[in-house]
C-alpha positions as CSV (number, residue, x, y, z in Angstrom):
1,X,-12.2,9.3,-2.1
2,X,-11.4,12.6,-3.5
3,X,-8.9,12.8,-6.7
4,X,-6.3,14.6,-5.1
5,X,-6.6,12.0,-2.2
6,X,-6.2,9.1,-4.7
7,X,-3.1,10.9,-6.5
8,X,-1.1,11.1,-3.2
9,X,-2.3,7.6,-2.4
10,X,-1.1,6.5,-5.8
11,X,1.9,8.4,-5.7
12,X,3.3,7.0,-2.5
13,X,2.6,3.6,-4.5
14,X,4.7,4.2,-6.7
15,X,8.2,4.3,-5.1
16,X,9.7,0.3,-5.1
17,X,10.5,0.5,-1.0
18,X,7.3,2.2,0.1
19,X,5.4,-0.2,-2.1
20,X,7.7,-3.3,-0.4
21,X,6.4,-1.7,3.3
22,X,2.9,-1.6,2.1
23,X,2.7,-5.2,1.1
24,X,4.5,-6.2,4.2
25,X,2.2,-4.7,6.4
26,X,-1.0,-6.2,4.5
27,X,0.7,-9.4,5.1
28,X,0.9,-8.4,8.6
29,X,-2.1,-7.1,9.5
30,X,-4.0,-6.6,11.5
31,X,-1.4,-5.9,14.6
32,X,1.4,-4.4,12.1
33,X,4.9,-4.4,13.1
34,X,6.9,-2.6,15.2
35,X,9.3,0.2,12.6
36,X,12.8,-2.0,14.0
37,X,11.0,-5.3,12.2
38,X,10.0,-3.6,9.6
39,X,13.9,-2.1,8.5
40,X,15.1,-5.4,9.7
41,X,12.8,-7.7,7.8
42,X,13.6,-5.1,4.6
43,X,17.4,-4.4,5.3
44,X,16.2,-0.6,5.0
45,X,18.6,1.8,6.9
46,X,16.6,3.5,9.6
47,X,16.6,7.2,7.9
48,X,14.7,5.9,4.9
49,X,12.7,4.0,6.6
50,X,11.7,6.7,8.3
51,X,11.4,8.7,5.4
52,X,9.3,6.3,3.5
53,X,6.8,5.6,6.7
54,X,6.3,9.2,6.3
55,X,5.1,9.2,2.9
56,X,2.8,6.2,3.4
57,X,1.4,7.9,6.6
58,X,1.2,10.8,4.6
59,X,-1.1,9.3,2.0
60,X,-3.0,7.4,4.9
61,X,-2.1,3.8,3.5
62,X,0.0,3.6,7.0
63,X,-1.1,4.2,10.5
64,X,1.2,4.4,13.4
65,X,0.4,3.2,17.1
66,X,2.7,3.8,20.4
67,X,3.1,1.1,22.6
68,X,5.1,1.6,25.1
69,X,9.1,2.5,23.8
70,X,7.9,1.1,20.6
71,X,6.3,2.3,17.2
72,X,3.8,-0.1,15.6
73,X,2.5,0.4,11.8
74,X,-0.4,-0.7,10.4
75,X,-1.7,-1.1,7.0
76,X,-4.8,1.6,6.5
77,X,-7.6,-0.4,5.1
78,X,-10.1,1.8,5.0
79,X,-7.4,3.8,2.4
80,X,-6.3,1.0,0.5
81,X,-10.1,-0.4,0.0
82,X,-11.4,3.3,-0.9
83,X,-8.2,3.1,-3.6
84,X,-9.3,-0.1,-4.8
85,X,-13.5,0.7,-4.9
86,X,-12.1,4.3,-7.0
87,X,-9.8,2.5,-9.5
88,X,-12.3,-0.3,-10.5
89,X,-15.1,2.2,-10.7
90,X,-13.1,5.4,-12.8
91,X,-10.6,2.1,-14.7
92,X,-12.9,-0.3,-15.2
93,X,-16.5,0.6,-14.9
94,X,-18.6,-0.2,-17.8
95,X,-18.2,3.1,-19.6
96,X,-14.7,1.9,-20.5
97,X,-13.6,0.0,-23.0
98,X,-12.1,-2.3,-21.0
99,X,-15.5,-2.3,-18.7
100,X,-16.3,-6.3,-19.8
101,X,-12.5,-7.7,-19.1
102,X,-11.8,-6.0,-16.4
103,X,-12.1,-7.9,-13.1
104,X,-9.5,-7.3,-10.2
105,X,-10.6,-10.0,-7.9
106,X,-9.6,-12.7,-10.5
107,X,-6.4,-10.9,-11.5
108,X,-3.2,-12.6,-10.5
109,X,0.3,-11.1,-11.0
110,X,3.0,-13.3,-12.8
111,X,5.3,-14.8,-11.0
112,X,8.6,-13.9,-11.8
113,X,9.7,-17.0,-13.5
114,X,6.2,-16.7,-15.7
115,X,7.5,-13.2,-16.6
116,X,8.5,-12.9,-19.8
């Protein structure tokens, strides 16, 4: 993937509701959800919804199929593996300092209650 590519893809990250779609859509892949589900399931008025499918279609993390009256998203693979492949490569290749720690398969977030 090319930098300006990963920036946009990064970017789109970055934003607490498009992040929450993202996720939900990984969860739900691969057949997606119709948009309705998806603002129901977050409790997202329909304009940001919108609004925030744009951004993540922008960035090609998102993909949007017709089917008949309704609008299905996916989850972009292809993207979010490319995103993945670059950041372990540029963050954590073994040129960095970080090179002989870092390994993102084995990382696990906190959970909330382990959060300190």
């Amino acid at each position: 993937m090319e930098t300006q590519h990963i920036l946009t893809a990064l970017a789109a990250l970055a934003h607490e509701t498009r992040l929450t779609i993202f996720r939900l859509l990984v969860e739900t892949a691969p057949e997606g959800l119709p948009v309705g589900k998806i603002g129901e399931r977050l409790g997202t008025a329909p304009a940001t919804l919108s609004f925030h499918l744009k951004e993540l279609a922008n960035a090609d993390l998102v993909t949007m199929r017709h089917e008949g009256r309704f609008i299905y998203c996916s989850a972009n693979f292809a993207t979010m593996n490319g995103l993945l492949a670059y950041l372990t490569k540029n963050c954590c290749g073994t040129g960095t300092a970080f090179g002989s720690v870092c390994d993102p398969v084995a990382w696990q977030p906190l959970q909330k209650e382990e959060a300190v």
